[in-house]
C-alpha distance (Angstrom), angle and dihedral (degrees) to the residues before:
residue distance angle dihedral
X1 . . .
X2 4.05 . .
X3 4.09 108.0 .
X4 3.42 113.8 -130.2
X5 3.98 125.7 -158.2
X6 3.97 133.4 -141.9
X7 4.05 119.3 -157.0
X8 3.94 106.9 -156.4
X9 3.77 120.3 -172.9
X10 3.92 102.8 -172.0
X11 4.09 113.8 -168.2
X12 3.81 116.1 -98.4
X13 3.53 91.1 -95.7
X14 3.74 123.3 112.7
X15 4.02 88.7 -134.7
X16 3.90 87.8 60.5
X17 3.73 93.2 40.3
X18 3.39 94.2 63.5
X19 3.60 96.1 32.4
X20 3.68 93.8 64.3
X21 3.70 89.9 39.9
X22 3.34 85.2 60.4
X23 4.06 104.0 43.0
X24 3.72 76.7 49.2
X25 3.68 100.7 68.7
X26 3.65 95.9 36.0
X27 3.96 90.8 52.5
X28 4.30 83.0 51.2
X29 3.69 96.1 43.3
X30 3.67 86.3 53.6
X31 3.80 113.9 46.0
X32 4.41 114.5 27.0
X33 3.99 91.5 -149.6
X34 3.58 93.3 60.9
X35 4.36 121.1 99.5
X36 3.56 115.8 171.4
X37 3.85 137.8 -152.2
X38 3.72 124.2 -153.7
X39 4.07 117.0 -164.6
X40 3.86 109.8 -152.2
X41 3.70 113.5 -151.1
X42 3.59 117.0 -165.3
X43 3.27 133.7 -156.4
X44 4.05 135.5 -175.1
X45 3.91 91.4 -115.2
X46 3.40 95.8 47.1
X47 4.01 124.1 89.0
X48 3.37 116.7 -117.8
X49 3.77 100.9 -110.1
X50 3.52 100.0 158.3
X51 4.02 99.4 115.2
X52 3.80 90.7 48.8
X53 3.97 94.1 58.3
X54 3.83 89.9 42.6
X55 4.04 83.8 61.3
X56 3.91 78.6 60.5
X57 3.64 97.3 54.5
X58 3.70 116.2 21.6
X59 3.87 96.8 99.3
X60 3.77 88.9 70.9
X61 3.90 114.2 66.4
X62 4.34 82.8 -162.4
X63 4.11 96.7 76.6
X64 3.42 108.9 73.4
X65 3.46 122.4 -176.7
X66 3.98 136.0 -141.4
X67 3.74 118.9 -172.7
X68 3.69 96.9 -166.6
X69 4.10 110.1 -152.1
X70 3.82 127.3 -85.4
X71 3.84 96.1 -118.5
X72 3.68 118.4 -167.5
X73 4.57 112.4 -126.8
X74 3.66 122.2 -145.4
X75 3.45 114.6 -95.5
């Protein structure tokens, strides 16, 4: 059985955090092949929310997670 792997990149939103955190583990329980990726984008106005959607996810050693860096832009 070939795996196969998903990249998800939700909105910085905590409604589409936890949406695709969510979809995520539906789309796993469903189909064995399947790993998925989710990129976190921060953002300063958004909370960090990061622990709570891991609560969503860490039963399943197939979502990974990377919370890519708040970086600051040039004015």
């Amino acid at each position: 059985m070939k795996q196969q792997e998903l990249v998800f990149v939700p909105g910085p939103g905590l409604g589409h955090r936890v949406s695709v955190a969510e979809f995520a583990t539906r789309l796993l329980d469903r189909d064995a092949r399947l790993s998925i990726t989710i990129l976190v984008v921060r953002t300063p106005i958004t909370p960090d929310v990061d622990a709570y959607i891991q609560t969503l996810v860490t039963s399943d050693d197939r979502i990974r997670y990377i919370i890519l860096p708040l970086i600051d832009l040039p004015p």
